[in-house]
VMD Tcl script that builds the backbone (N, CA, C; Angstrom):
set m [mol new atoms 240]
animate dup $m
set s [atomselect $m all]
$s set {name element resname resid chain x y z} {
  {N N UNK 1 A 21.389 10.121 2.356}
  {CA C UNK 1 A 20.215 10.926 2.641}
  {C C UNK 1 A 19.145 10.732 1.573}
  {N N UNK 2 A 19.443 10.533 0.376}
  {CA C UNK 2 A 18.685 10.758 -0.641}
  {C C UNK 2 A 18.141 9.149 -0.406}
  {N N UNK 3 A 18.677 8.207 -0.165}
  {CA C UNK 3 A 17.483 6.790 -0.205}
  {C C UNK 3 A 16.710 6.963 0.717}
  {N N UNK 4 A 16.644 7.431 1.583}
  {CA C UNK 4 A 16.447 7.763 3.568}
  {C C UNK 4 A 14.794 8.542 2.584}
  {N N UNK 5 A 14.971 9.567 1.927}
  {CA C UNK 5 A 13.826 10.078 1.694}
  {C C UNK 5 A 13.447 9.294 0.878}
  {N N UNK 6 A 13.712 8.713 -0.284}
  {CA C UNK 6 A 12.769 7.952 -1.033}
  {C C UNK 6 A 12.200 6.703 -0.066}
  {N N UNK 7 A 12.644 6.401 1.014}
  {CA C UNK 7 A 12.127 5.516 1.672}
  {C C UNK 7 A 10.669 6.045 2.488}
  {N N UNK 8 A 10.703 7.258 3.108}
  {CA C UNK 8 A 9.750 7.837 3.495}
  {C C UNK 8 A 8.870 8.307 2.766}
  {N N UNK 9 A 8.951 8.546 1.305}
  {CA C UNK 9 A 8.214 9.064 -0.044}
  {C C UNK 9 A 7.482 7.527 -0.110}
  {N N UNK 10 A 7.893 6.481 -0.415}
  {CA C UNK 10 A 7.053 5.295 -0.499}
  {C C UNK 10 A 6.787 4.747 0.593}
  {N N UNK 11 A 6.823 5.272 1.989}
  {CA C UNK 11 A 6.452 4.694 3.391}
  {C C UNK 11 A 5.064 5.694 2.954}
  {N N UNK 12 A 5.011 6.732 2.477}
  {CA C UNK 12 A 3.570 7.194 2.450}
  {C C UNK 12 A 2.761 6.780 1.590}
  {N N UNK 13 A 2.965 6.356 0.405}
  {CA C UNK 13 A 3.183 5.726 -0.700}
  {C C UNK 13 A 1.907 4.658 -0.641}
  {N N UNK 14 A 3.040 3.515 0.470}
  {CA C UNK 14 A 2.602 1.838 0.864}
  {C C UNK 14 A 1.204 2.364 1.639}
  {N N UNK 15 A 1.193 3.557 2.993}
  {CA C UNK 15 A 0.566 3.987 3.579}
  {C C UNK 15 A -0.847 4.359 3.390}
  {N N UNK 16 A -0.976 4.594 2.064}
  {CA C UNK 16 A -1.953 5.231 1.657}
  {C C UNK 16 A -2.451 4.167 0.428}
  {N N UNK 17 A -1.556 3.736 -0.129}
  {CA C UNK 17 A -2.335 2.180 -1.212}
  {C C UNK 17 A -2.781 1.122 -0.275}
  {N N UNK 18 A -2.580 1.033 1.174}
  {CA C UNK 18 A -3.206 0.081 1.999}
  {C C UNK 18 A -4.615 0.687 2.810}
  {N N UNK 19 A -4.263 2.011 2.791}
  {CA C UNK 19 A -5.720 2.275 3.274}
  {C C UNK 19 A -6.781 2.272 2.299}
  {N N UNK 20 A -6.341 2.109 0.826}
  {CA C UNK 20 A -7.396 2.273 -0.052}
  {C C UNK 20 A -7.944 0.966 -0.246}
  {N N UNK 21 A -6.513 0.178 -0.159}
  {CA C UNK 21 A -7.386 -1.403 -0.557}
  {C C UNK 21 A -8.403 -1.414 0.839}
  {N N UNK 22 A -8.194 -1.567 2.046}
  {CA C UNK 22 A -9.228 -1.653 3.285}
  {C C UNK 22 A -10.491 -1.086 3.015}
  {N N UNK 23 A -10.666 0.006 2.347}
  {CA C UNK 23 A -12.064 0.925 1.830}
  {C C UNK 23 A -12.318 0.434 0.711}
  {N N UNK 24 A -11.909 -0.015 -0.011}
  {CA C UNK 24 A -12.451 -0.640 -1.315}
  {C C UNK 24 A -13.099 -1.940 -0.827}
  {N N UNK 25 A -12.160 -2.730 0.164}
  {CA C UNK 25 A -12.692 -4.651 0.888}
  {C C UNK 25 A -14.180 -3.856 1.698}
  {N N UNK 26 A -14.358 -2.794 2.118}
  {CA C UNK 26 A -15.618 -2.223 3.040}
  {C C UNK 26 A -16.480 -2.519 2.151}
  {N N UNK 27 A -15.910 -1.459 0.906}
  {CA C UNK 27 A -17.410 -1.101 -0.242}
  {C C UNK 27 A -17.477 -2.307 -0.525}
  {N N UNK 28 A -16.758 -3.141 -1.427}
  {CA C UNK 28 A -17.544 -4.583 -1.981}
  {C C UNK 28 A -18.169 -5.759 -0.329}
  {N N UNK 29 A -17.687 -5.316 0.598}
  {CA C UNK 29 A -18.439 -6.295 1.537}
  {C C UNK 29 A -20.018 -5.607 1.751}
  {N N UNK 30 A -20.061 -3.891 1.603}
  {CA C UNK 30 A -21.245 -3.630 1.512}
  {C C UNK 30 A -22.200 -3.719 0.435}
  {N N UNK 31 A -21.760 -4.383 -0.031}
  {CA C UNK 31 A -22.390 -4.363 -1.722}
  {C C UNK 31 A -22.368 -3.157 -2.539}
  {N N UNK 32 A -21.643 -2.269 -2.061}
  {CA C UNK 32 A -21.736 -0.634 -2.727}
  {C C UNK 32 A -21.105 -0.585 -4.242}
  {N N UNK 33 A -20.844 -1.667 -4.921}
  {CA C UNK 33 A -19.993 -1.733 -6.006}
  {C C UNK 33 A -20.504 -2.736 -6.950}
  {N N UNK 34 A -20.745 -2.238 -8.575}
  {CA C UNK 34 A -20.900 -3.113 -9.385}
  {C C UNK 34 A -19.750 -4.435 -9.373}
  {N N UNK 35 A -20.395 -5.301 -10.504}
  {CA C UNK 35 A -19.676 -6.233 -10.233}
  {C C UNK 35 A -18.064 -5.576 -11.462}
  {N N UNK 36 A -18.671 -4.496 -12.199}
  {CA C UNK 36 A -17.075 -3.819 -12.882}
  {C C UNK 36 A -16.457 -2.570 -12.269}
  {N N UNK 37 A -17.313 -2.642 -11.269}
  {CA C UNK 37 A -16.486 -2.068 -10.304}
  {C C UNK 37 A -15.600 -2.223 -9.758}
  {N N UNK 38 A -15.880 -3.940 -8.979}
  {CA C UNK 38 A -15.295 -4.498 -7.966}
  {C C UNK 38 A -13.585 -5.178 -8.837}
  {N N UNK 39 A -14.577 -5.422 -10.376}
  {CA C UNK 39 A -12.880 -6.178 -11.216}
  {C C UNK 39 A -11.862 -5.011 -11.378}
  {N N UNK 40 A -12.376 -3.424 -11.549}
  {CA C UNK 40 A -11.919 -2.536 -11.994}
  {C C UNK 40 A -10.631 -2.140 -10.847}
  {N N UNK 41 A -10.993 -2.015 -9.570}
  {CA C UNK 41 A -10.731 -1.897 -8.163}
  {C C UNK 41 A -9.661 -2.838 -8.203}
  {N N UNK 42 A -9.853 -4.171 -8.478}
  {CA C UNK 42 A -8.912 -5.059 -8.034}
  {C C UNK 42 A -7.992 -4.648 -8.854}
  {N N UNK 43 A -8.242 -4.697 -10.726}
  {CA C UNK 43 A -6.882 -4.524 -10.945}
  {C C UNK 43 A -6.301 -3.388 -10.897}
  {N N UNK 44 A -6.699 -2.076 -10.311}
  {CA C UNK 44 A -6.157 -1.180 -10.302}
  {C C UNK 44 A -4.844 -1.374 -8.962}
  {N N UNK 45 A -5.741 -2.026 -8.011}
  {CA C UNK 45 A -4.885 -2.121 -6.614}
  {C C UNK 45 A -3.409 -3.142 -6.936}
  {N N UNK 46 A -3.692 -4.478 -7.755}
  {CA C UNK 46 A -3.224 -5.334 -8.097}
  {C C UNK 46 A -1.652 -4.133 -8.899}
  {N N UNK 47 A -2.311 -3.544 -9.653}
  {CA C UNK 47 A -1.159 -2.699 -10.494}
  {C C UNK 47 A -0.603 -1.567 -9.325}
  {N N UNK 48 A -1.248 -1.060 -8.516}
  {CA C UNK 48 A -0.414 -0.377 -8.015}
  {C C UNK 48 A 0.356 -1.036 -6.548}
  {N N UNK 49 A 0.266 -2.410 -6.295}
  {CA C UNK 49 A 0.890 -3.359 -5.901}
  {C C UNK 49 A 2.351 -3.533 -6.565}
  {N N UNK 50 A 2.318 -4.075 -7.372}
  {CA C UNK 50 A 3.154 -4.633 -8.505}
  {C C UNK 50 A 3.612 -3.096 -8.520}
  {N N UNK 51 A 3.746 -2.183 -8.829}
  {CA C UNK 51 A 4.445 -0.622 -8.962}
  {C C UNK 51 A 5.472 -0.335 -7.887}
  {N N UNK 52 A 4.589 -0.144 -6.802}
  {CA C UNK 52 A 5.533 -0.858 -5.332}
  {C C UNK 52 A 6.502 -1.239 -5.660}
  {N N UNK 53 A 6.310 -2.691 -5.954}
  {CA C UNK 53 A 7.417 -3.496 -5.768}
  {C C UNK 53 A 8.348 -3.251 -6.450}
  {N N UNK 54 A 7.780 -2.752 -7.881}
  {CA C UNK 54 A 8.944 -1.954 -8.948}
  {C C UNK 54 A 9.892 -1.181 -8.168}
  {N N UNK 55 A 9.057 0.338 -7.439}
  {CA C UNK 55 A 9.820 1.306 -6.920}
  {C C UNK 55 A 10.949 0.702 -5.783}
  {N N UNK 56 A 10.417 -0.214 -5.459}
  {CA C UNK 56 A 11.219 -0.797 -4.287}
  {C C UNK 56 A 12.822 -1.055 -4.485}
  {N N UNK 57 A 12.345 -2.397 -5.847}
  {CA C UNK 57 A 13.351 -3.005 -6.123}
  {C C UNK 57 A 14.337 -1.497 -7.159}
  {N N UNK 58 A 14.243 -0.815 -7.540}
  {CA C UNK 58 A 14.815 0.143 -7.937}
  {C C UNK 58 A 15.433 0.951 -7.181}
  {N N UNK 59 A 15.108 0.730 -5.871}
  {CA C UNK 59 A 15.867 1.823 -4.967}
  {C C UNK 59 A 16.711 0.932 -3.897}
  {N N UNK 60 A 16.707 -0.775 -3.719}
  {CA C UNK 60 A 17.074 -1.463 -3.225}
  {C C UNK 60 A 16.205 -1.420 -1.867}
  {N N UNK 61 A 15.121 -1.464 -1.570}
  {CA C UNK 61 A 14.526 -1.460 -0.589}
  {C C UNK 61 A 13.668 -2.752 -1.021}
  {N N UNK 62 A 12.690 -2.836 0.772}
  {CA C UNK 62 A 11.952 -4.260 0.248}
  {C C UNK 62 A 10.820 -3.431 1.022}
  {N N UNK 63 A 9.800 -4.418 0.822}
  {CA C UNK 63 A 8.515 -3.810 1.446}
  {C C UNK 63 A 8.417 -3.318 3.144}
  {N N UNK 64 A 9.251 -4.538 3.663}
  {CA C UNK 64 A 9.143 -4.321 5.078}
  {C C UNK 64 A 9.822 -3.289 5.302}
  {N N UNK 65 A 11.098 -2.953 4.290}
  {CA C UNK 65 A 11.953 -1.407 4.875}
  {C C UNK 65 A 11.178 -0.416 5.515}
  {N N UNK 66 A 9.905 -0.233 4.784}
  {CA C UNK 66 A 8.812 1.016 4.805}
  {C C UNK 66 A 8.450 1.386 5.735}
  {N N UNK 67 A 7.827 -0.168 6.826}
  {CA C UNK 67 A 7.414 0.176 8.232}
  {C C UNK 67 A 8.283 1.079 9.229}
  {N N UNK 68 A 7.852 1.627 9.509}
  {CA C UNK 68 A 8.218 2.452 10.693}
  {C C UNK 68 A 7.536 2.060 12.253}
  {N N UNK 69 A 8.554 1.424 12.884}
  {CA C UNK 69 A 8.792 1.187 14.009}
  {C C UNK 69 A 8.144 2.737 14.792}
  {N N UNK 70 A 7.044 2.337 15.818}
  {CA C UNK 70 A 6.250 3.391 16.752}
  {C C UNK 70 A 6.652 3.390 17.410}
  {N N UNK 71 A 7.036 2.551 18.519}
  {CA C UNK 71 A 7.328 2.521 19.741}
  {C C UNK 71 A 6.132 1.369 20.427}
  {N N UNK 72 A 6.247 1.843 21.362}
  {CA C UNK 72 A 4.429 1.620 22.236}
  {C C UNK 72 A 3.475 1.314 21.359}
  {N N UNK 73 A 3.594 2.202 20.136}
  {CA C UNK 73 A 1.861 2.321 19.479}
  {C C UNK 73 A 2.206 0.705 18.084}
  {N N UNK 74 A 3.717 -0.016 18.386}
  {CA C UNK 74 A 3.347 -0.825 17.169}
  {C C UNK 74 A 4.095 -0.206 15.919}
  {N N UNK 75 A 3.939 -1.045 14.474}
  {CA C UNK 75 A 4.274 -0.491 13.743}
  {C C UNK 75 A 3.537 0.498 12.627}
  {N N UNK 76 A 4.190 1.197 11.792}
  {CA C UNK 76 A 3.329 1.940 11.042}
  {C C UNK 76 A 1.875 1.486 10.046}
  {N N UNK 77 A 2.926 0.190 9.693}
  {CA C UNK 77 A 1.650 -0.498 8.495}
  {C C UNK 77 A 1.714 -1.574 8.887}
  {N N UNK 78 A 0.134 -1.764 8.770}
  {CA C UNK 78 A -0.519 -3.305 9.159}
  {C C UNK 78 A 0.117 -3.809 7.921}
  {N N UNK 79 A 0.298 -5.180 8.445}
  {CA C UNK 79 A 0.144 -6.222 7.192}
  {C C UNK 79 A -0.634 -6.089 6.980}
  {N N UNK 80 A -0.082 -6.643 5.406}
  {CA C UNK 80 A -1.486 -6.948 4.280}
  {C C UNK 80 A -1.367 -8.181 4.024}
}
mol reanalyze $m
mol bondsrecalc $m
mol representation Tube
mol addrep $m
């Protein structure tokens, strides 16, 4: 039970560090971002990438574990 939730703790996790990178790729395609903005952004995403993968490999999970199978609607997380 207890991996079952840490799996759903970083299914929200993955969930929500992928919607940020998508809004961050918006702002720099709109030009809304210095250019130490845009380095600042990357390596922040870059590190909380790499964190992921930490938590992952610490709990014996892999990235794809995370997705959650919808049904009909597809899976939970787009590739990145």
């Amino acid at each position: 039970m207890g991996r079952d939730l840490v799996a759903l703790v970083l299914t929200v996790v993955e969930l929500l560090r992928q919607l940020m990178e998508r809004q961050a790729i918006r702002r720099v395609e709109q030009g809304d971002l210095s250019d130490g903005q845009v380095e600042q952004i990357g390596e922040t995403l870059m590190h909380l990438e790499d964190r992921m993968t930490e938590l992952c490999d610490q709990h014996g999970l892999q990235l794809d574990d995370l997705n959650l199978d919808l049904g009909p609607l597809g899976s939970l997380l787009p590739r990145s």
